[in-house]
VMD Tcl script that builds the backbone (N, CA, C; Angstrom):
set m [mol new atoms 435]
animate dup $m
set s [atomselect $m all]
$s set {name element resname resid chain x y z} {
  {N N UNK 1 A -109.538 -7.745 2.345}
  {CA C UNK 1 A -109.450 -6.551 1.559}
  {C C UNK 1 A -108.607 -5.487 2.270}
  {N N UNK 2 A -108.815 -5.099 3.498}
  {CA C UNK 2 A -107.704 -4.420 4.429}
  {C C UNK 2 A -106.562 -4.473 4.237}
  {N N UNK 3 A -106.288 -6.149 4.302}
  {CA C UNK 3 A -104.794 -6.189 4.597}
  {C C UNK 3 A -104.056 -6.002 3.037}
  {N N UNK 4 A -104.972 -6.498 1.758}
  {CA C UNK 4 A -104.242 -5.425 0.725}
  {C C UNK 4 A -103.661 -4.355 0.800}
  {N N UNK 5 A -104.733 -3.076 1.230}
  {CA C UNK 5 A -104.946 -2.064 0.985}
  {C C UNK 5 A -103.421 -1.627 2.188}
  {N N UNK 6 A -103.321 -2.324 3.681}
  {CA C UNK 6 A -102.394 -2.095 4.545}
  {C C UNK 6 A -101.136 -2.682 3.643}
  {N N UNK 7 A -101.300 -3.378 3.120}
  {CA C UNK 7 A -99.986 -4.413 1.756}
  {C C UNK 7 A -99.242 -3.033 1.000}
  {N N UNK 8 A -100.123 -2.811 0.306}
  {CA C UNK 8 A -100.206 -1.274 -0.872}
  {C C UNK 8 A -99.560 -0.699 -0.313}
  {N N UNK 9 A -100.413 0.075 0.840}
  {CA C UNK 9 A -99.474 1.105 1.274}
  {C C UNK 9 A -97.955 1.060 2.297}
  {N N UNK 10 A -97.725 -0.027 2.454}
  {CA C UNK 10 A -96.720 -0.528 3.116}
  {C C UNK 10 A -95.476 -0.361 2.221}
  {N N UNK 11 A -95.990 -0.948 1.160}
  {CA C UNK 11 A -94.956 -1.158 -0.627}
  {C C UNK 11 A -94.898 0.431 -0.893}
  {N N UNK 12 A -96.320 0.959 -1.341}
  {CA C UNK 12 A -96.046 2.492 -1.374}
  {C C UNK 12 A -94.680 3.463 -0.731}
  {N N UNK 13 A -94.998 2.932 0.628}
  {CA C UNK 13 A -94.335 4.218 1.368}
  {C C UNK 13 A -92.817 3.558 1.696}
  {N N UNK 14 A -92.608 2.358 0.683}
  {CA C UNK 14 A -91.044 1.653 1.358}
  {C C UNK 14 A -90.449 2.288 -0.297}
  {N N UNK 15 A -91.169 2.230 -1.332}
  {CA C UNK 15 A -90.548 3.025 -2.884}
  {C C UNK 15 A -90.472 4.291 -2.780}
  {N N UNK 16 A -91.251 5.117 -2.039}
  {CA C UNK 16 A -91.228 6.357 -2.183}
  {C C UNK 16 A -89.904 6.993 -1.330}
  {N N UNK 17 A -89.579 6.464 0.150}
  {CA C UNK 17 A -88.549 6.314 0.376}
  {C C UNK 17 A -87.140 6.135 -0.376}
  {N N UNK 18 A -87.207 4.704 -0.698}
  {CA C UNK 18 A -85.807 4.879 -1.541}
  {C C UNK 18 A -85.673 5.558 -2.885}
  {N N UNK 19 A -86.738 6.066 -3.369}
  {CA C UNK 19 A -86.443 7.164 -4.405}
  {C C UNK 19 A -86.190 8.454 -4.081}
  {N N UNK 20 A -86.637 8.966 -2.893}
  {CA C UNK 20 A -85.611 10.309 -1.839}
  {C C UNK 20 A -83.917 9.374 -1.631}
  {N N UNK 21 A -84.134 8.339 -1.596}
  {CA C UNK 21 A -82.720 8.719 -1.207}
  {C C UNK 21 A -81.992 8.592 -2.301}
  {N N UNK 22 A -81.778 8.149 -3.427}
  {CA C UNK 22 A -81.543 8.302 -4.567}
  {C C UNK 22 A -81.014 9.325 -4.982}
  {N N UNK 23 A -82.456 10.071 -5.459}
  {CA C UNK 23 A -82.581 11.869 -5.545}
  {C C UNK 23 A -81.368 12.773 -4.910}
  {N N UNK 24 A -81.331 12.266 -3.220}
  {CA C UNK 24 A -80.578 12.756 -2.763}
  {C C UNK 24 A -79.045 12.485 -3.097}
  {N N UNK 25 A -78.814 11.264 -3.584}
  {CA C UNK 25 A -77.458 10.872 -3.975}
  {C C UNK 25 A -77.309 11.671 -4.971}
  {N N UNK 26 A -78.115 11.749 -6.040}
  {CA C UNK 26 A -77.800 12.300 -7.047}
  {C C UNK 26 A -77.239 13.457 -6.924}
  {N N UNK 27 A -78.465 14.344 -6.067}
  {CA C UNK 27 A -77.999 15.890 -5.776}
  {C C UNK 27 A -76.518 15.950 -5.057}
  {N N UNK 28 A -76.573 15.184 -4.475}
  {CA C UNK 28 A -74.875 15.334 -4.263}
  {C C UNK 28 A -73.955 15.256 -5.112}
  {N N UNK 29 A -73.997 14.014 -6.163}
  {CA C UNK 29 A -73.234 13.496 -7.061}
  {C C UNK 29 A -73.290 15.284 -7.786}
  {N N UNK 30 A -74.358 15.714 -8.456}
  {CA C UNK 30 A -74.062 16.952 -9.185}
  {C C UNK 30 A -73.219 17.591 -8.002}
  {N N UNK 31 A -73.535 18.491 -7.365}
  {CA C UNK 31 A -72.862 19.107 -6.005}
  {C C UNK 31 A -71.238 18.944 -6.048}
  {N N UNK 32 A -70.976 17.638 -5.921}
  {CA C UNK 32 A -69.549 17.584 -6.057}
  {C C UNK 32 A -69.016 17.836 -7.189}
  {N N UNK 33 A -69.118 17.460 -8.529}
  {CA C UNK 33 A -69.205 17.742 -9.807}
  {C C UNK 33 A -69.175 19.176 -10.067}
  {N N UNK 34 A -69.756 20.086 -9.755}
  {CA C UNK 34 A -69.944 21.211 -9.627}
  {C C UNK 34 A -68.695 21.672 -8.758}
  {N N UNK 35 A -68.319 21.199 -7.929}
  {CA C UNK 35 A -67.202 21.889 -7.174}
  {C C UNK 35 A -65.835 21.666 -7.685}
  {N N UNK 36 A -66.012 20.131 -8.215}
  {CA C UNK 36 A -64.315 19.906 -8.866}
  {C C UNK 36 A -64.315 20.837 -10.066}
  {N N UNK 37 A -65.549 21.355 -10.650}
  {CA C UNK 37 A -65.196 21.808 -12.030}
  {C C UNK 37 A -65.540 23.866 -12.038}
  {N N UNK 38 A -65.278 24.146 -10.801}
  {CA C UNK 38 A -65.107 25.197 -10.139}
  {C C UNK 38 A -63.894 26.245 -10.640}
  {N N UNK 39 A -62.902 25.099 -11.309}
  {CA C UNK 39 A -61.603 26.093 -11.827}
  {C C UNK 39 A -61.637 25.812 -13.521}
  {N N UNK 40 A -61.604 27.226 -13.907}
  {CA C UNK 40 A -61.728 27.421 -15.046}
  {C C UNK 40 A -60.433 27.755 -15.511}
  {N N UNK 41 A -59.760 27.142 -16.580}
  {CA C UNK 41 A -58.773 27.369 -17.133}
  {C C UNK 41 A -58.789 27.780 -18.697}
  {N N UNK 42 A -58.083 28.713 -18.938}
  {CA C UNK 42 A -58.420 29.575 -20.436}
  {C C UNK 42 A -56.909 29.266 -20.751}
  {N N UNK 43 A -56.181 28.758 -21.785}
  {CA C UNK 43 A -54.752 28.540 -22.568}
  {C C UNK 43 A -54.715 28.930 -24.014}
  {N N UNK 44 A -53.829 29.189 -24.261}
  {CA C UNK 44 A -53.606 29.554 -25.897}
  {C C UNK 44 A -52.128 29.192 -26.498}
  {N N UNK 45 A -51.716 28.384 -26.756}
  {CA C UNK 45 A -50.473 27.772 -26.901}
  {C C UNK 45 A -49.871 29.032 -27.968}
  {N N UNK 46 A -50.473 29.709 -29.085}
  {CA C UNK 46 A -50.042 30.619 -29.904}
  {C C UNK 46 A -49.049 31.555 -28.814}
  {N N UNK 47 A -50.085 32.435 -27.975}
  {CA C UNK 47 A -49.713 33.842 -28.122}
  {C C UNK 47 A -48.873 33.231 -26.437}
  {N N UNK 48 A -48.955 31.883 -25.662}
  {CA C UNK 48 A -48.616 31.919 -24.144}
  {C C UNK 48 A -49.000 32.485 -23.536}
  {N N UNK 49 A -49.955 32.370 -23.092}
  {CA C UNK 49 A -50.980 33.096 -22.102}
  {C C UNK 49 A -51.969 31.924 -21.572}
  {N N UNK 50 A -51.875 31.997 -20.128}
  {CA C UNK 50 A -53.121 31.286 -19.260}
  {C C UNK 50 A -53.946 31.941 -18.259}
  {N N UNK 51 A -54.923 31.485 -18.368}
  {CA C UNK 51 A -55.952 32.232 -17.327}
  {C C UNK 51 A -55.987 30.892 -15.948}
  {N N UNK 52 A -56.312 31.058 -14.937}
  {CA C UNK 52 A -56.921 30.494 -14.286}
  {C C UNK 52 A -57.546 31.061 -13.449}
  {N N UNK 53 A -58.803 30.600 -13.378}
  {CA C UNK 53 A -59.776 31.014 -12.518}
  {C C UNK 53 A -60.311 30.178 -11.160}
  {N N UNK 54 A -60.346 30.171 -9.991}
  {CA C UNK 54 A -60.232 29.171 -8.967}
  {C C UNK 54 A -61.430 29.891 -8.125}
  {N N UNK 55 A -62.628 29.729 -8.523}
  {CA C UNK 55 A -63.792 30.981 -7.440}
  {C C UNK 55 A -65.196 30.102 -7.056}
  {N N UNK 56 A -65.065 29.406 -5.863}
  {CA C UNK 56 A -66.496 28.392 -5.848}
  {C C UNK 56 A -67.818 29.287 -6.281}
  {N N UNK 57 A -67.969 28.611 -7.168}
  {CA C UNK 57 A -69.652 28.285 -7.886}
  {C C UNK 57 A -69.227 30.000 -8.919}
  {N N UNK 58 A -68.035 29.884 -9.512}
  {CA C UNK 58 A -67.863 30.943 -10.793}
  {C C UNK 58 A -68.570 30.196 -12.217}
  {N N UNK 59 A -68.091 29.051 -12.106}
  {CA C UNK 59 A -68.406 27.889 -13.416}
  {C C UNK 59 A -70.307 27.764 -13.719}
  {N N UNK 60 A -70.593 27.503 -12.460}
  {CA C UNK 60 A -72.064 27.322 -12.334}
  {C C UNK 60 A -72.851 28.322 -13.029}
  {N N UNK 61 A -71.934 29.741 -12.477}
  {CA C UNK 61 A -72.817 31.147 -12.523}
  {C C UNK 61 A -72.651 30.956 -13.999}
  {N N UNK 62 A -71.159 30.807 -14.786}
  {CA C UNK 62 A -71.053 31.243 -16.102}
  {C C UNK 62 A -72.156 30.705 -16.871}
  {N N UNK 63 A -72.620 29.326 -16.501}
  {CA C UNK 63 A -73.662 28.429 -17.411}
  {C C UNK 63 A -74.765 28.861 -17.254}
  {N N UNK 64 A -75.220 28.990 -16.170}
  {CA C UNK 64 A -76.798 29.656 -15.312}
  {C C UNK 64 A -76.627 30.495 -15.710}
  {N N UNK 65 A -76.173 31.257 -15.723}
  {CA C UNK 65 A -76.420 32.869 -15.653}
  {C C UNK 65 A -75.711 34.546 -16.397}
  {N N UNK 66 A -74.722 33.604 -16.901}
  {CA C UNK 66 A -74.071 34.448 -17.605}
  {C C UNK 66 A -74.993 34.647 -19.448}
  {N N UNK 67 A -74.893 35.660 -19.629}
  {CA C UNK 67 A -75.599 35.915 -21.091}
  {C C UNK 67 A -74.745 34.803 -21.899}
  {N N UNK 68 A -75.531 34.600 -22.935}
  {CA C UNK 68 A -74.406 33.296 -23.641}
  {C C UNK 68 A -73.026 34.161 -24.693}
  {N N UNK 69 A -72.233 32.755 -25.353}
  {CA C UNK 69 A -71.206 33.096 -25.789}
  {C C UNK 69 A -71.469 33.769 -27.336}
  {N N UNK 70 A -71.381 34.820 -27.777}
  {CA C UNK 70 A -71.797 35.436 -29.053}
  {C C UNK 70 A -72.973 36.905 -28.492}
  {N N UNK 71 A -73.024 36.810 -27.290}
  {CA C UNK 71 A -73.702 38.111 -26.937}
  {C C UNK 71 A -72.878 39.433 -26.961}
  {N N UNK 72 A -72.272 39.283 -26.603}
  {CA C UNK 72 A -71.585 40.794 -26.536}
  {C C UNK 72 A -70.365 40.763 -27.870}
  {N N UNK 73 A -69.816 41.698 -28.701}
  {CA C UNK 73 A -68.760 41.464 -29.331}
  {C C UNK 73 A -67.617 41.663 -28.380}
  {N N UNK 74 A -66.593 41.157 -29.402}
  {CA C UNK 74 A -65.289 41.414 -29.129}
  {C C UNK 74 A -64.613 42.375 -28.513}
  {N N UNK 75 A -64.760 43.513 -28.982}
  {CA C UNK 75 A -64.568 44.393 -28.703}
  {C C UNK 75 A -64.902 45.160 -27.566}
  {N N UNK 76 A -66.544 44.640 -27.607}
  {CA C UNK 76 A -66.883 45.371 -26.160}
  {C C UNK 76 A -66.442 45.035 -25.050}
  {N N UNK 77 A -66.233 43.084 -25.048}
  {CA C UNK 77 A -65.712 42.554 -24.249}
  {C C UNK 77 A -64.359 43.423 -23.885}
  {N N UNK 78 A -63.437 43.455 -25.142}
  {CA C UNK 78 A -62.107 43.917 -24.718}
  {C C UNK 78 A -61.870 45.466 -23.917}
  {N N UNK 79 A -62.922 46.267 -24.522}
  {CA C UNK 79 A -63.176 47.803 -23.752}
  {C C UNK 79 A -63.759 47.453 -22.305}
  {N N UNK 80 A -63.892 46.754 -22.083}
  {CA C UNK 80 A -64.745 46.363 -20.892}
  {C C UNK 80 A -63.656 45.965 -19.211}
  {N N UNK 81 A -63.127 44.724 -20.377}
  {CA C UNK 81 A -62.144 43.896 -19.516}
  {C C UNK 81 A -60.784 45.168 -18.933}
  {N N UNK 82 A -60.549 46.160 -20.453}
  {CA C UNK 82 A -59.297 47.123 -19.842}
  {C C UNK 82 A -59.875 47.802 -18.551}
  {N N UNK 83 A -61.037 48.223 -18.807}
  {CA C UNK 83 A -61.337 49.234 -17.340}
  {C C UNK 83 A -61.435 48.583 -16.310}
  {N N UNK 84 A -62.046 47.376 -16.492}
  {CA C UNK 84 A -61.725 46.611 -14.839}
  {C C UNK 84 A -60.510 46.000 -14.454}
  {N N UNK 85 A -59.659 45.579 -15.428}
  {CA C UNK 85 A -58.211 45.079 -15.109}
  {C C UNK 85 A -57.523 46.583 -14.853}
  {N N UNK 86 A -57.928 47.552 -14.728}
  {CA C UNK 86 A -56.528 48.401 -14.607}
  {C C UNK 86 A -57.430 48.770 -13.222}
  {N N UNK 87 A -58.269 48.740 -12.972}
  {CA C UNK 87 A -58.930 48.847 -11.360}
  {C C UNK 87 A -58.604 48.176 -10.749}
  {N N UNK 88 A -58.547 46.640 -11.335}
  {CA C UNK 88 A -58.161 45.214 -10.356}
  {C C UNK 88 A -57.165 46.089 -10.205}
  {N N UNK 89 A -56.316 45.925 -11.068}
  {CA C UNK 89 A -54.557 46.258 -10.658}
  {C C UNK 89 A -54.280 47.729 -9.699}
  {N N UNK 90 A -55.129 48.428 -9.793}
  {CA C UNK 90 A -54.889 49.677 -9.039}
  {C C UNK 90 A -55.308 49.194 -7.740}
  {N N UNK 91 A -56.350 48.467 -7.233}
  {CA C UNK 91 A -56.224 47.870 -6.214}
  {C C UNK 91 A -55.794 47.036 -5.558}
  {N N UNK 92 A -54.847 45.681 -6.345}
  {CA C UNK 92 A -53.811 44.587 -5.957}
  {C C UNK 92 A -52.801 46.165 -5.289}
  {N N UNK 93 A -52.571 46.767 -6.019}
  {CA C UNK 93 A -51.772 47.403 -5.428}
  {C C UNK 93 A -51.873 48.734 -4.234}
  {N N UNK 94 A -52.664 48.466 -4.002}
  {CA C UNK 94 A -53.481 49.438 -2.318}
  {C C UNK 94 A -53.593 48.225 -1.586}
  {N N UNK 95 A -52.871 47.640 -0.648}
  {CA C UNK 95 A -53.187 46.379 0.375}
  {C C UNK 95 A -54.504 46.976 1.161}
  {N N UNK 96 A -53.596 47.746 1.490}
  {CA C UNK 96 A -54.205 48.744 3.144}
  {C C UNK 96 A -55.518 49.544 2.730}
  {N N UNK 97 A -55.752 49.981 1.369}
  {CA C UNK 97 A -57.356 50.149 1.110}
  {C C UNK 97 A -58.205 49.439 0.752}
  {N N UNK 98 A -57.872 48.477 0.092}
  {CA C UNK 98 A -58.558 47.790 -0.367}
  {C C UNK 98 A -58.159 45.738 0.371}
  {N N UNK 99 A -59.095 45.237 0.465}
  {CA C UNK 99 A -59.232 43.722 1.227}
  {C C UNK 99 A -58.254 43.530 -0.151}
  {N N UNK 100 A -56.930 42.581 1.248}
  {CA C UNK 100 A -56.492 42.021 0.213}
  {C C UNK 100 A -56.283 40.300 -0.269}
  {N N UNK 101 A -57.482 39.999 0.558}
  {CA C UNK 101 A -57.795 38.593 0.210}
  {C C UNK 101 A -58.701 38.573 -0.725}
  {N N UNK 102 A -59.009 39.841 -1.861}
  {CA C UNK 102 A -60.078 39.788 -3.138}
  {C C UNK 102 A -58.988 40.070 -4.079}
  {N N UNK 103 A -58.326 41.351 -3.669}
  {CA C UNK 103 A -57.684 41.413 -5.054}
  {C C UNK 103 A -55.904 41.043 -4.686}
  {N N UNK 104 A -55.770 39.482 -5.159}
  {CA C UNK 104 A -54.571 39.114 -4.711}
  {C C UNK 104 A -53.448 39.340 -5.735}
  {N N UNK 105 A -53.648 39.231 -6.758}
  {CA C UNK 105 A -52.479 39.172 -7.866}
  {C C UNK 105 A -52.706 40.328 -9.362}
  {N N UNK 106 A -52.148 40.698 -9.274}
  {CA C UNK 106 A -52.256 41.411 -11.108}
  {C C UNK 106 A -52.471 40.451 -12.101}
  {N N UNK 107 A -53.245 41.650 -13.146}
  {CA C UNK 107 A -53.953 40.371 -14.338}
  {C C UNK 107 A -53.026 41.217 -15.639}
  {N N UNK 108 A -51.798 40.545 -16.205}
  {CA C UNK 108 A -51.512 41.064 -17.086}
  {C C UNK 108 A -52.238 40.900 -18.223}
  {N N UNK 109 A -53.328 42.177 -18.542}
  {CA C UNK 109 A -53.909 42.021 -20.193}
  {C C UNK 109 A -53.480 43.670 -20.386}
  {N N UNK 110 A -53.017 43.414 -21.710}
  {CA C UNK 110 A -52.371 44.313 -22.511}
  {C C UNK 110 A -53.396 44.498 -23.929}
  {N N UNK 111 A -53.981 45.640 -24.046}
  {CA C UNK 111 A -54.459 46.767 -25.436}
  {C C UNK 111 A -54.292 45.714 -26.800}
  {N N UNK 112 A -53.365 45.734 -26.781}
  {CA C UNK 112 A -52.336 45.353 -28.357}
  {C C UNK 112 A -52.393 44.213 -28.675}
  {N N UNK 113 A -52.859 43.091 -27.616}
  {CA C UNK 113 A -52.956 42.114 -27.648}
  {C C UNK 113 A -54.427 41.437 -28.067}
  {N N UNK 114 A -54.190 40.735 -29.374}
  {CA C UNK 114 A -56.005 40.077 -29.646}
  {C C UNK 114 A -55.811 38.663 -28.865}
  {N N UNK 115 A -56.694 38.000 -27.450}
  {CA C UNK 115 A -56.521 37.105 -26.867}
  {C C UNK 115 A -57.812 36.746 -27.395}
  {N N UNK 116 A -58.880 36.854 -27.968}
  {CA C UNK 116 A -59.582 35.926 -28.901}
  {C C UNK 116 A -61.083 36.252 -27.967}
  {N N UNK 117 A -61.692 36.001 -28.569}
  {CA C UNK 117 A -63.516 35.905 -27.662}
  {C C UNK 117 A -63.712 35.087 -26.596}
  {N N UNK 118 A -62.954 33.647 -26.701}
  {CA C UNK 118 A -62.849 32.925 -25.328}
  {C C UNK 118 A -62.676 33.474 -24.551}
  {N N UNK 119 A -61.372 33.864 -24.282}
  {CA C UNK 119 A -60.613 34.607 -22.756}
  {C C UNK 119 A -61.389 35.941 -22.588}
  {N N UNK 120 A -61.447 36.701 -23.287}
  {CA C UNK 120 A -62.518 37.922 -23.321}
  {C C UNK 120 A -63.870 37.467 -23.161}
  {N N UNK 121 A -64.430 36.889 -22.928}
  {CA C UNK 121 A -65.338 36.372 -22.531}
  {C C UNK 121 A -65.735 35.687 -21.248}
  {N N UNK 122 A -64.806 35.081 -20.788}
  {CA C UNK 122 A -64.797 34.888 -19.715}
  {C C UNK 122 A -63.816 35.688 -18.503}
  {N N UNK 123 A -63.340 36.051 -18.924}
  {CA C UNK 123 A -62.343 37.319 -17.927}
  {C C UNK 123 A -63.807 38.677 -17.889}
  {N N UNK 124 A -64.375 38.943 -18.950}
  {CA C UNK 124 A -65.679 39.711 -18.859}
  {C C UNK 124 A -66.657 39.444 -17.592}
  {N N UNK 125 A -67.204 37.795 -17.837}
  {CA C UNK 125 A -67.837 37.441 -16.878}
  {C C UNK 125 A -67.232 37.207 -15.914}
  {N N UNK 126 A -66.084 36.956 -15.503}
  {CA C UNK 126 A -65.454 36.536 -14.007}
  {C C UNK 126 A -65.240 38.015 -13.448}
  {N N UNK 127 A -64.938 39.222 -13.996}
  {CA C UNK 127 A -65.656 40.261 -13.960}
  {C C UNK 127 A -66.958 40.606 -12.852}
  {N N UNK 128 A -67.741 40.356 -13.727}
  {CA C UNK 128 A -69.224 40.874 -13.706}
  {C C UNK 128 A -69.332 39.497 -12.167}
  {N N UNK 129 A -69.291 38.850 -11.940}
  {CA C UNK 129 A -69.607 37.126 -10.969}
  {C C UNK 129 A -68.853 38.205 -9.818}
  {N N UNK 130 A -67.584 38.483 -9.558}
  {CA C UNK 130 A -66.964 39.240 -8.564}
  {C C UNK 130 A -67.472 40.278 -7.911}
  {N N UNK 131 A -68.041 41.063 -9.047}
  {CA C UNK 131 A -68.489 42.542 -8.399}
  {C C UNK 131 A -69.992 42.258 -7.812}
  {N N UNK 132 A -71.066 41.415 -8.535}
  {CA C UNK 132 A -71.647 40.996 -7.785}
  {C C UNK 132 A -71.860 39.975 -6.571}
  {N N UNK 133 A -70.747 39.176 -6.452}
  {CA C UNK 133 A -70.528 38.248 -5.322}
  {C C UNK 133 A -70.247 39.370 -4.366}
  {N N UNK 134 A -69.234 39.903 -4.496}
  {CA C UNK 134 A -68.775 40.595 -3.598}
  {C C UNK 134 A -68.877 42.160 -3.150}
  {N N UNK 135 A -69.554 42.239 -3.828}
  {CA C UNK 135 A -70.562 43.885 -4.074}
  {C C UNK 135 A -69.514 44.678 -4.031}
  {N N UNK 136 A -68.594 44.518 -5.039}
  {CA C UNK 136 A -67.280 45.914 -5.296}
  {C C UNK 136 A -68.079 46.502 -6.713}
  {N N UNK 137 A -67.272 47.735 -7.116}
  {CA C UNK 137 A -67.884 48.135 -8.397}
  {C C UNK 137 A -66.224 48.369 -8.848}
  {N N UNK 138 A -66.099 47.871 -9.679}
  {CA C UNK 138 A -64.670 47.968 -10.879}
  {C C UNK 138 A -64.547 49.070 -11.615}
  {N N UNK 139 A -66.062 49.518 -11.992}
  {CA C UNK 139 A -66.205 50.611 -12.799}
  {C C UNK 139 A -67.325 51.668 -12.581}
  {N N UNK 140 A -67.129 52.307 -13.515}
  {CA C UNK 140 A -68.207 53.568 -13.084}
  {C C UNK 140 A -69.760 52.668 -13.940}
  {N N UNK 141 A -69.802 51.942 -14.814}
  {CA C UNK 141 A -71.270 51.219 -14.867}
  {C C UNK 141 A -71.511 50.454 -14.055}
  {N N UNK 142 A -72.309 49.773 -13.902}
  {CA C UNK 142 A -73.290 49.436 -12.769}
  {C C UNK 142 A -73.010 47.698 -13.247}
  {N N UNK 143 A -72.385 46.526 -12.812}
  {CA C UNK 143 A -72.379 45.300 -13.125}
  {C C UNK 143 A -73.897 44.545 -13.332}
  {N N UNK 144 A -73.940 43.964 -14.541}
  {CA C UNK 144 A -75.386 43.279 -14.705}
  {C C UNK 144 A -75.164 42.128 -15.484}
  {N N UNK 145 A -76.405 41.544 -15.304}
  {CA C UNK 145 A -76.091 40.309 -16.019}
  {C C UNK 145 A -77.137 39.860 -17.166}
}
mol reanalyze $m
mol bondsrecalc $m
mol representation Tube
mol addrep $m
């Protein structure tokens, strides 16, 4: 009867094992997955315009954590995005005040232009992911999510 019971738990503790390591493959398998799909690309063949976005774990945040797509309108998005793109840009262009390994390039978005709820939507949240990654404020409201 022992040597069952020593049998059992022998079998026990040799499955429970290779299902950690498994687990663990898996968590990697997501992990990497998660990192190749790290760059977000926004296109519009109409108007020629591309976004790219290249920011480890921006993609993750947008799914986790970003309010979903149909929360905010259009509009607000677009009032939103002008005040922080003309900050980005006022600071691409201060090297010497501002770090210039955050704000590297100008974001041409222009008023006049309807670039659609997609791109406003995510230029919103890549936004909002920045100022809290990196604790800048773009604007005079307070970034939230």
């Amino acid at each position: 009867m022992k040597s069952i019971i020593y049998i059992l738990l022998i079998c026990g503790f040799a499955i429970s094992c290779n299902t950690t390591k498994s687990t663990t493959a898996n968590k990697n398998e997501k992990l990497e997955n998660t990192k190749l799909s790290d760059t977000v690309t926004i296109s519009n063949d109409e108007l020629e315009y591309e976004i790219i976005i290249i920011e480890p774990g921006f993609n993750s945040w947008l799914v986790s954590m970003a309010k979903p797509e149909g929360y905010y309108s259009q509009q607000y998005l677009e009032s939103r995005n002008l005040v922080y793109v003309n900050e980005w840009n006022n600071r691409v262009l201060q090297p010497q005040r501002y770090n210039p390994n955050l704000y590297e390039m100008q974001i041409d978005y222009q008023p006049g232009i309807d670039y659609g709820y997609d791109v406003n939507y995510k230029l919103y949240n890549y936004f909002i992911y920045f100022q809290l990654t990196y604790k800048q404020r773009l604007g005079s409201f307070i970034p939230r999510i």
